[in-house]
C-alpha positions in Angstrom: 21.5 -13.4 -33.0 22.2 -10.0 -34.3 25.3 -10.2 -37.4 26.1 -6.7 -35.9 26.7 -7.9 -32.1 29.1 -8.8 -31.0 29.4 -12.2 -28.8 30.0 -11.6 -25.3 34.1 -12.0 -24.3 34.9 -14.1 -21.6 35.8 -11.6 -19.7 31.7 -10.0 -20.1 30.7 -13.6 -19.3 32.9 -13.6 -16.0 31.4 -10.1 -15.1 27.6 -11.4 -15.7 28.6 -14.1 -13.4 29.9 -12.1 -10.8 27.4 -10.2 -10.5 24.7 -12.7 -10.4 26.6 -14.9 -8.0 26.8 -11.8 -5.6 23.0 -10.7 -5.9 22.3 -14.6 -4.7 24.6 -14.3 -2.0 22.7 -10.6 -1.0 19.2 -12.6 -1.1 18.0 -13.3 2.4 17.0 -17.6 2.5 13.9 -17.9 1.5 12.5 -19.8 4.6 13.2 -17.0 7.2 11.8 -14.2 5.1 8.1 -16.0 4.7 8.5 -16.9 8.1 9.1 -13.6 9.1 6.7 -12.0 6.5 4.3 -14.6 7.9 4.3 -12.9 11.4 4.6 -9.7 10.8 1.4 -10.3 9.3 -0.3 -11.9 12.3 1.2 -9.5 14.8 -0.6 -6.4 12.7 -3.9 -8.6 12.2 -3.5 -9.4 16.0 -3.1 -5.7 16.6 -5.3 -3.9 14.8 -8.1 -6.8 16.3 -6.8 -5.6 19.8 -7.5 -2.0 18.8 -11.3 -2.9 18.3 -14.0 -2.2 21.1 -13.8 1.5 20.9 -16.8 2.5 18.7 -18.1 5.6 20.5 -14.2 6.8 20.4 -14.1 5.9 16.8 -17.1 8.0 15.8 -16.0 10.8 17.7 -12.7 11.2 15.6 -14.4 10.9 12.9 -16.6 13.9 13.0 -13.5 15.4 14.0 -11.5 14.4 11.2 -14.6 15.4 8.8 -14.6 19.3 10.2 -11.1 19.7 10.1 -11.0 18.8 6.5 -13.8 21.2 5.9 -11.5 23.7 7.8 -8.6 22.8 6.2 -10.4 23.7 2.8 -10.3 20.0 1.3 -12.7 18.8 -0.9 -15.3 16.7 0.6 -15.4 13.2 -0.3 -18.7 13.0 -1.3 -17.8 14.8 -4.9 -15.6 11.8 -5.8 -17.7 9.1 -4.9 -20.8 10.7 -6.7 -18.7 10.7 -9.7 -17.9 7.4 -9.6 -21.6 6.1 -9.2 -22.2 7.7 -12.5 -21.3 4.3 -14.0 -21.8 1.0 -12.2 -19.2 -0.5 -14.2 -16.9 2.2 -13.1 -17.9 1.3 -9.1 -17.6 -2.2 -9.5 -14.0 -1.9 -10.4 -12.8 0.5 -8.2 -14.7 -2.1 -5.6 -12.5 -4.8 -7.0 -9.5 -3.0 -7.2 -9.8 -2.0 -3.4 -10.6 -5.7 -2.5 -8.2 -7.4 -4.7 -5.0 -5.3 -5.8 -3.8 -4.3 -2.4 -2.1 -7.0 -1.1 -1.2 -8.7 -4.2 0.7 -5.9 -5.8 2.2 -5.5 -2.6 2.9 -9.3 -2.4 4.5 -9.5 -6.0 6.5 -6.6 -5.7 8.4 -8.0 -2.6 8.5 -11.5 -4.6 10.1 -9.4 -7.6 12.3 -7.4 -5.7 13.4 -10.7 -4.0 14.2 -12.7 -6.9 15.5 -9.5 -9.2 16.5 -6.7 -6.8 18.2 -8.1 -3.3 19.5 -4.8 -2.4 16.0 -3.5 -3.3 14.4 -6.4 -1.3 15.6 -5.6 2.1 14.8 -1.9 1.9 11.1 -2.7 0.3 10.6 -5.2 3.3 12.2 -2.8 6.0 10.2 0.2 4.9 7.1 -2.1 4.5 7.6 -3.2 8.1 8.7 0.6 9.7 5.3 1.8 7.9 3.6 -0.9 9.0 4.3 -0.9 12.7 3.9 3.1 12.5 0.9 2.7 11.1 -0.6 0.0 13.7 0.5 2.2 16.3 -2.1 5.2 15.3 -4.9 2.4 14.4 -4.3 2.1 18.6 -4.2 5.4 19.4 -6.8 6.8 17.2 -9.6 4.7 16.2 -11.7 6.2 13.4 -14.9 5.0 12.0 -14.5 5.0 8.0 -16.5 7.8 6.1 -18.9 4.8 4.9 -20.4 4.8 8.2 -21.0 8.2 8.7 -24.6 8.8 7.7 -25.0 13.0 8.0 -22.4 12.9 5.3 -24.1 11.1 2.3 -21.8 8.8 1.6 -22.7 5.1 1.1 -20.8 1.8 1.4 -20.1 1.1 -2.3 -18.8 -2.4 -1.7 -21.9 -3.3 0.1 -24.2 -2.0 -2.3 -22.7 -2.7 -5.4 -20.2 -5.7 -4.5 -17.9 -6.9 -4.4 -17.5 -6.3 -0.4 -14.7 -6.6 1.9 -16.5 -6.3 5.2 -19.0 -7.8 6.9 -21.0 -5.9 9.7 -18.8 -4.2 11.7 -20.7 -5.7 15.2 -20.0 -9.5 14.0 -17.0 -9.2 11.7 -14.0 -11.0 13.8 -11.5 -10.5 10.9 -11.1 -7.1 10.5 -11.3 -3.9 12.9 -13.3 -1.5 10.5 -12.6 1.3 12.9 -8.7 1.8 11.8 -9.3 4.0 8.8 -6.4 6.2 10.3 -3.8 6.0 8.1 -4.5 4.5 5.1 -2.2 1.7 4.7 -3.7 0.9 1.0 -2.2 4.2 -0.1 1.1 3.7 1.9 1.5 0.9 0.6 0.9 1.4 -3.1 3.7 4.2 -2.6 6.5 1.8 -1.2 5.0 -0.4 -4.5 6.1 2.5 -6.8 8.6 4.3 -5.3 10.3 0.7 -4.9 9.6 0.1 -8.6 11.0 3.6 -9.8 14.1 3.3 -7.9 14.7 -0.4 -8.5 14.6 -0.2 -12.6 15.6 2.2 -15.4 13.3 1.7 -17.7 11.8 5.2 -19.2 8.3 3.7 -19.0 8.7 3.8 -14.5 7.3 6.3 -13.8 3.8 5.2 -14.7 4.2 3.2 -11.8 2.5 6.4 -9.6 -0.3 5.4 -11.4 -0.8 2.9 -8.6 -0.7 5.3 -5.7 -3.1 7.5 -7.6 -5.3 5.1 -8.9 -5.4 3.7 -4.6 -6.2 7.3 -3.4 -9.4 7.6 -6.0 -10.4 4.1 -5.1 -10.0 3.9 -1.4 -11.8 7.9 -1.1 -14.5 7.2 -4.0 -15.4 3.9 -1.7 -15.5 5.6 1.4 -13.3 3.8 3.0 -10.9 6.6 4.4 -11.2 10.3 4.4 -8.0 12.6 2.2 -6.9 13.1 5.6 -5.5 9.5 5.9 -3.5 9.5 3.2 -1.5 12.5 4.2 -1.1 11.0 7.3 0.4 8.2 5.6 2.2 10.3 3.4 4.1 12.1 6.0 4.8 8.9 7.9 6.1 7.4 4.9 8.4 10.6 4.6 9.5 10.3 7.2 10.8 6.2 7.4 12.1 7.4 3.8 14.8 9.8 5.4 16.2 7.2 6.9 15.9 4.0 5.2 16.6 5.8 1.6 16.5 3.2 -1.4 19.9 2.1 -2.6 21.4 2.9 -5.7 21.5 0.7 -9.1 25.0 -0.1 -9.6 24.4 -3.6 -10.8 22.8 -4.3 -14.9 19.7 -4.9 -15.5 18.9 -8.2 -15.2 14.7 -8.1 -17.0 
């Protein structure tokens, strides 16, 4: 120990002890939140599943979306994904990191929060859920093919030709409906993940946590697997569950 600090008083011991024993009693049982994680889960699966079947639909919105971007004066997708085949290495990871980091960081963050941040915990798991459902309820009402599939646009599937892939063929895959592009859930996601992160420590180094968000928008565009026009969508959805379920303040210490 440091000769220049000073041990902590009893009084500092009580405090520490306080405040841990009322961030255990503010953490939901551990049973009822996988359980409930655990459906929420299955009900989206099950949903977005249900929301399959409309492939002629799905197409159609997608050329829509496409012109409206071009309208709109957006950049078309095609310019990021061509820099990105300029290295195969380069390709290959943002493959991976569309196939492997999205639920996991999510995953871990709600584990972390749970363990570290209580308060923090039930707003993560509440905005995760009101974006979520939001979310699944456009995947119903507008199904869009990905830009992947869209051959008159020049864009390829980068996971299928460089691995590793997520999907199968869209006729036989039973695990996924690949005509729910709209929103992007990967980026809204990766925004709860840092805007949770941000708000839930006070480290100076937090804010490099947007790198995740950004870093999910390159990837998920550059893979043509959603158009810019999803994440905005998801952007303003998320905007708008975040004026109402705010993120609470840090009153307590840090505790990593």
């Amino acid at each position: 120990m440091n000769l220049l600090e000073r041990p902590p008083t009893p009084a500092r011991r009580t405090a520490r002890r306080t405040v841990g024993d009322a961030s255990a009693a503010a953490r939901p049982r551990p049973v009822r939140e996988l359980l409930l994680i655990a459906v929420l889960f299955t009900a989206y699966k099950l949903g977005r599943l249900a929301a399959a079947g409309r492939v002629g639909e799905a197409f159609g919105n997608a050329r829509r979306v496409w012109d409206l971007e071009r309208r709109l004066g957006l950049p078309a997708e095609t310019g990021l994904q061509h820099a990105l085949l300029d290295s195969q290495a380069l390709v290959h990871a943002a493959n991976s990191y569309y196939a492997y980091v999205h639920f996991p960081a999510t995953a871990a963050f709600l584990l972390w929060t749970y363990w570290r941040r209580p308060g923090h915990y039930r707003w993560a798991r509440r905005t995760v859920v009101a974006l979520t459902t939001s979310g699944l309820a456009l995947h119903l009402l507008v199904p869009l093919a990905p830009p992947r599939m869209l051959g008159f646009t020049g864009l390829i599937d980068t996971g299928a030709r460089f691995g590793p892939a997520v999907y199968g063929a869209p006729q036989t895959d039973t695990v996924a409906n690949q005509y729910a592009a709209m929103p992007s859930l990967h980026i809204g996601w990766a925004l709860i993940v840092a805007i949770g992160l941000i708000a839930a420590t006070r480290t100076r180094w937090r804010w490099l946590w947007l790198a995740h968000p950004l870093l999910t928008v390159a990837v998920v565009v550059g893979t043509a697997n959603h158009y810019w026009l999803d994440g905005i969508v998801v952007g303003a959805l998320l905007t708008a569950v975040l004026l109402v379920l705010r993120p609470p303040a840090r009153t307590a210490p840090e505790t990593s």
